[in-house]
C-alpha positions in Angstrom: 0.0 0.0 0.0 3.2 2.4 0.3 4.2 1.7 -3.2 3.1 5.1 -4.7 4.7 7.0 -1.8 7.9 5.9 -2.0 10.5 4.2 -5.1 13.7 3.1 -3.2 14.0 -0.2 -1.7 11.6 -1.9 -3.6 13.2 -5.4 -5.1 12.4 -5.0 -8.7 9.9 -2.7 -9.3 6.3 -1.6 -7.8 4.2 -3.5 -10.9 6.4 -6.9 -10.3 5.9 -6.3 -6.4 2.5 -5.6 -6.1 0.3 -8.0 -4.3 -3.4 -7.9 -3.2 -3.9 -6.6 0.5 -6.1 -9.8 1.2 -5.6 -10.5 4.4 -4.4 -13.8 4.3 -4.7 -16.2 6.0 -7.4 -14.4 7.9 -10.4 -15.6 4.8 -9.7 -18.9 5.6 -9.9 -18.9 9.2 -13.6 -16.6 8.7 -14.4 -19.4 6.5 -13.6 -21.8 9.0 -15.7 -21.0 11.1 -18.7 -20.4 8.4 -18.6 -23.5 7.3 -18.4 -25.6 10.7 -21.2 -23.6 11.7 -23.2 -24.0 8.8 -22.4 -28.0 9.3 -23.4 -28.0 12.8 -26.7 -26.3 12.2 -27.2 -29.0 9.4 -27.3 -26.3 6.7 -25.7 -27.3 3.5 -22.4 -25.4 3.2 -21.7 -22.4 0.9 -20.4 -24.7 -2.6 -19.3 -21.1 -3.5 -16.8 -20.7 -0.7 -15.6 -24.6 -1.5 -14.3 -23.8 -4.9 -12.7 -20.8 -3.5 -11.0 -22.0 -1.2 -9.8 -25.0 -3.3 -8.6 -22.9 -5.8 -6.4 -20.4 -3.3 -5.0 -24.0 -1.9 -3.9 -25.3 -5.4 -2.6 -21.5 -6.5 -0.9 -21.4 -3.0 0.7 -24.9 -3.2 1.8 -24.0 -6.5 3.7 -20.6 -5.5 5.3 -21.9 -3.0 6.4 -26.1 -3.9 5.3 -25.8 -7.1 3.7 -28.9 -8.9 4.8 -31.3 -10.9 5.0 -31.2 -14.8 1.9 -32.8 -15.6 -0.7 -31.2 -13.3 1.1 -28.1 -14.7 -0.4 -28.7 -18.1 -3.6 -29.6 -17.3 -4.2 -27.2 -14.7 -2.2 -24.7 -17.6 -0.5 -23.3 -15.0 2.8 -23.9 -16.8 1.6 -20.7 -18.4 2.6 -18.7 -15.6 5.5 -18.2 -13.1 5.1 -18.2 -9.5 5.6 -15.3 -9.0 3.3 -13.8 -11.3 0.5 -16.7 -10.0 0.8 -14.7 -6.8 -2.2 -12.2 -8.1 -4.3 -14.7 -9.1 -3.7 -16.4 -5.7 -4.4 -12.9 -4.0 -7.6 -12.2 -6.0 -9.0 -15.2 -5.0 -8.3 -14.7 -1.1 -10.1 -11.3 -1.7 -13.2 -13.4 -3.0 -12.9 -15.5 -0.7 -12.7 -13.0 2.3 -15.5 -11.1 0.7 -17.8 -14.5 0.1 -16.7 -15.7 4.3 -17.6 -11.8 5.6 -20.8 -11.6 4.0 -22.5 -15.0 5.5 -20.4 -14.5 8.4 -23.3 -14.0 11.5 -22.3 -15.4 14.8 -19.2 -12.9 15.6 -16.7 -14.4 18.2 -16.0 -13.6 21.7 -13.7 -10.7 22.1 -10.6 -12.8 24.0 -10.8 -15.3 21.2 -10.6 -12.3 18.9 -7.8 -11.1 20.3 -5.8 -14.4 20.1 -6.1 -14.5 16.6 -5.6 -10.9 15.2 -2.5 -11.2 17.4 -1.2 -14.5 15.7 -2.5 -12.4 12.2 -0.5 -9.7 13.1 2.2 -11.8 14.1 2.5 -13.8 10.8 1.7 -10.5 8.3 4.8 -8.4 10.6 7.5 -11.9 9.9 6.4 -11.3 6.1 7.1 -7.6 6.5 10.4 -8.5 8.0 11.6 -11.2 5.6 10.5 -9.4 2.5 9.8 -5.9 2.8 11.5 -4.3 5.8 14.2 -2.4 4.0 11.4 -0.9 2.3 9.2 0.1 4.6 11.4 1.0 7.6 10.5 0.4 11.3 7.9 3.0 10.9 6.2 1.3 8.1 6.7 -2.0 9.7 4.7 -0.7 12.8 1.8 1.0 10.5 1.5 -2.0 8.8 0.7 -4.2 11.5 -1.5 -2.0 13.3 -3.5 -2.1 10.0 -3.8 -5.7 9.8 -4.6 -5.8 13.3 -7.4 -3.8 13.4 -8.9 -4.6 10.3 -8.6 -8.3 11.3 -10.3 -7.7 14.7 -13.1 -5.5 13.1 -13.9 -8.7 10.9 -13.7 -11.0 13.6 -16.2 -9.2 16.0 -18.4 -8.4 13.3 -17.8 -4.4 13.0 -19.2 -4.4 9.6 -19.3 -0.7 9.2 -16.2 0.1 10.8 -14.1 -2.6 8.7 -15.8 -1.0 5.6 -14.9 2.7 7.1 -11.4 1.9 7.5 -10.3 -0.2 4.2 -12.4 2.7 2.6 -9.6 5.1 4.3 -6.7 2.7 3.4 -7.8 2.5 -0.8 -8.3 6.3 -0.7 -5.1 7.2 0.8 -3.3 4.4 -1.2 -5.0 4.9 -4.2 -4.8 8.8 -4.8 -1.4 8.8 -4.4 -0.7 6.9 -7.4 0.6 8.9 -10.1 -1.8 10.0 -12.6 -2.2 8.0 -15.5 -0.8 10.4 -18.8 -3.5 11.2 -21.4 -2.7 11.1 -24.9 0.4 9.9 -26.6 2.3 13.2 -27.5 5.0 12.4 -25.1 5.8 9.8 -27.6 5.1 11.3 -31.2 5.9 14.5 -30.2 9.3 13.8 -29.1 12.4 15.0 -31.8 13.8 11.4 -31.5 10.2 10.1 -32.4 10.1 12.3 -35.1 13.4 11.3 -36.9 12.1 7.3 -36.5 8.9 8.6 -38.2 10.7 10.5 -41.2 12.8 7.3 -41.8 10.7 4.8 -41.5 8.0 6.0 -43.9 10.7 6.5 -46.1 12.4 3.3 -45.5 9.5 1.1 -44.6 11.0 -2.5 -45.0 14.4 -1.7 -43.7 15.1 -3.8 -40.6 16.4 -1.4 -37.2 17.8 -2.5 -34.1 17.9 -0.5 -30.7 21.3 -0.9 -29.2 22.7 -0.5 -26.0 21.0 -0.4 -22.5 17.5 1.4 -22.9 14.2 0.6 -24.5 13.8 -1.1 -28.4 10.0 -0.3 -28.2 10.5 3.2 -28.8 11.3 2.1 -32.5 8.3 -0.3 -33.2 5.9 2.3 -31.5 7.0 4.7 -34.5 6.9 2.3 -37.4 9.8 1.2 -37.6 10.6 -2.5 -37.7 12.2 -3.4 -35.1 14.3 -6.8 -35.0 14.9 -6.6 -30.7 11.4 -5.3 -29.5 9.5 -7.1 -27.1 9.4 -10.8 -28.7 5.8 -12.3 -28.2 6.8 -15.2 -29.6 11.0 -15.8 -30.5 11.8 -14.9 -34.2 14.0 -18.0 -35.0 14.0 -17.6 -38.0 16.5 -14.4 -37.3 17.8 -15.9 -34.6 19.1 -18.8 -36.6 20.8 -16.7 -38.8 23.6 -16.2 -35.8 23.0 -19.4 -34.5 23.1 -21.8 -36.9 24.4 -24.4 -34.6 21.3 -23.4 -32.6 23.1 -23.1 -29.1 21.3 -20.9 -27.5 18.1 -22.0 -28.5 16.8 -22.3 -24.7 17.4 -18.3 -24.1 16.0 -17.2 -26.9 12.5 -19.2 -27.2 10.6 -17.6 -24.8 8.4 -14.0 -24.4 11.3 -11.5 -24.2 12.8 -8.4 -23.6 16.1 -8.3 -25.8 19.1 -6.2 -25.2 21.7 -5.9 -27.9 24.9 -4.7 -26.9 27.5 -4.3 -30.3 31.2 -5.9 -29.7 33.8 -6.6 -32.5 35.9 -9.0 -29.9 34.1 -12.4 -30.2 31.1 -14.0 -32.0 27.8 -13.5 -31.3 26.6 -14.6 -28.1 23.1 -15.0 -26.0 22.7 -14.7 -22.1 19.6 -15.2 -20.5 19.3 -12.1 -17.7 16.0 -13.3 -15.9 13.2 -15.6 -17.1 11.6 -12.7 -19.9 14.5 -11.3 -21.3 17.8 -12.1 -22.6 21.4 -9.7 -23.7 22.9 -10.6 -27.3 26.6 -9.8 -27.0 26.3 -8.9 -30.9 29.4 -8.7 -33.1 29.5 -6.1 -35.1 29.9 -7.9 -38.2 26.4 -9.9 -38.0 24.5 -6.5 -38.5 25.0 -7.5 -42.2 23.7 -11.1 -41.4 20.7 -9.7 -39.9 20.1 -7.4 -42.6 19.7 -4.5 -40.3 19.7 -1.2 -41.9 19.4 1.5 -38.8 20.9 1.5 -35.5 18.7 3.8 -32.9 21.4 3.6 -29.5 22.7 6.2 -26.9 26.1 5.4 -27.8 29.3 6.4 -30.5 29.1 3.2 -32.9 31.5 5.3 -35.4 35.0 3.2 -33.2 33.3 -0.2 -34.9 33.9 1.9 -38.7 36.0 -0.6 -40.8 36.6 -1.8 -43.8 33.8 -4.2 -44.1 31.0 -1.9 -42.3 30.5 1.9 -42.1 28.1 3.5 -39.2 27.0 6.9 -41.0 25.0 9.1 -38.8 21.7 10.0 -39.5 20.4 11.6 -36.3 22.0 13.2 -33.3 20.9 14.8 -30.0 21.7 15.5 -26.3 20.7 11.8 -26.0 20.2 10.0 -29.1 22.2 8.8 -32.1 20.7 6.8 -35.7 23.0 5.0 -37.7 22.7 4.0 -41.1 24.9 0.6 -41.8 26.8 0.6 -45.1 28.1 -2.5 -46.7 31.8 -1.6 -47.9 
């Protein structure tokens, strides 16, 4: 909930980090009790709440064991990573939360309470600790279990109003903080850079670019220009081949990807995979021509890789930019 207050000491970044506040495991214990006393009273239990909580199980069992290969395919969660299966798993603890609270009637006694928004607490501040604390601080650390301790004792004794007070409070104050979202797209076709891809490209339309360097290639394909490294949907072996022939590398390449290209005249062309979406091509210079690229957009001077074989002629320069046109010698 402090992610749009504050950028430093997040692990990777607030999108990849970001969880649902679900309260967990406090749904299944509300559910617990729900569905013993629905048993005892010789109702038939909630089928709705079942499911639910079957599905949180398998989602949680899968983030944190994982499963094996073929329960993976037919459950299609080889589709998904664990950590990114964390949402889902999330989501479905809100549901299930949601689903206990509202046929949730007999509230507990207030000792009984106590006992377990402490253990709550307790569990939710040891996640804090293990995960987040360089993030949050000990003051955050302390805001963040007085949170989950009230908002878990407010369920627990039935304080309908108040619980729905408060977590209105926490998404307001959490929520309006984010930054606003941009409207329109001139910061992107507006921009001088963006206007020198547009110039070539409609003039060039079939001519194969790369971005180069450390930065991001989808600049290039979001101004019509075709763009060998943007993000790969689906790997383009058919290029890829072209520098691997031997087909090494095969495993790094054959996935959804971010792709960084970084230009070398040292060694032959190499692939390293830098986390499970994206991979670095240590390109040498010399495979430009195998690739059939055409324009270079990168941050840095390519003329020091000018040689007899290959010229870099420059077609665009800025405070931040440079486009090269490759010439065959």
């Amino acid at each position: 909930m402090f992610f749009p207050m504050k950028e430093t000491g997040i692990k990777i970044n607030a999108c990849e980090d970001s969880r649902f506040f679900d309260l967990f495991p406090l749904g299944f214990i509300v559910s617990a009790i729900v569905l013993t006393k629905q048993k005892k009273k010789g109702e038939k239990t909630d089928l709705l709440l079942k499911i639910l909580i079957v599905i949180s199980i398998i989602l949680g069992y899968f983030c944190i064991f994982g499963v094996p290969e073929i329960i993976s395919k037919v459950t299609l969660l080889k589709f998904s990573t664990a950590n990114r299966a964390y949402l889902a798993f999330g989501f479905v603890n809100v549901l299930i939360l949601l689903r206990s609270i509202s046929i949730y009637e007999e509230k507990i006694s207030i000792k009984n309470a106590f006992i377990i928004t402490f253990l709550l607490t307790l569990f939710a501040g040891m996640q804090v600790l293990s995960n987040y604390v360089s993030y949050t601080g000990k003051a955050g650390f302390i805001l963040i279990c007085m949170i989950i301790f009230v908002l878990s004792y407010l369920i627990l004794r039935k304080k309908d109003k108040l619980f729905a007070i408060f977590m209105i409070i926490i998404m307001c104050i959490s929520g309006l903080l984010v930054n606003p979202i941009r409207i329109g797209v001139d910061v992107i076709y507006e921009a001088d850079i963006s206007k020198a891809i547009q110039e070539i490209a409609q003039n060039d339309k079939e001519a194969n670019w790369i971005y180069e360097g450390n930065g991001y290639p989808n600049i290039l394909i979001a101004n019509g220009a075709k763009t060998i490294n943007s993000t790969n949907v689906y790997p383009k072996l058919g290029t890829w081949y072209k520098i691997d022939k031997e087909k090494k590398y095969d495993d790094i390449y054959n996935r959804y990807a971010h792709i960084s290209i970084y230009l070398q005249d040292t060694k032959e062309t190499t692939f390293e995979l830098s986390s499970p979406d994206s991979f670095i091509i240590s390109l040498n210079k010399n495979d430009l021509i195998t690739l059939e690229i055409k324009y270079v957009l990168t941050k840095n001077n390519l003329k020091i890789f000018d040689n007899e074989k290959i010229k870099f002629n420059e077609k665009y320069h800025d405070d931040y930019f440079y486009i090269y046109e490759i010439d065959k010698v």
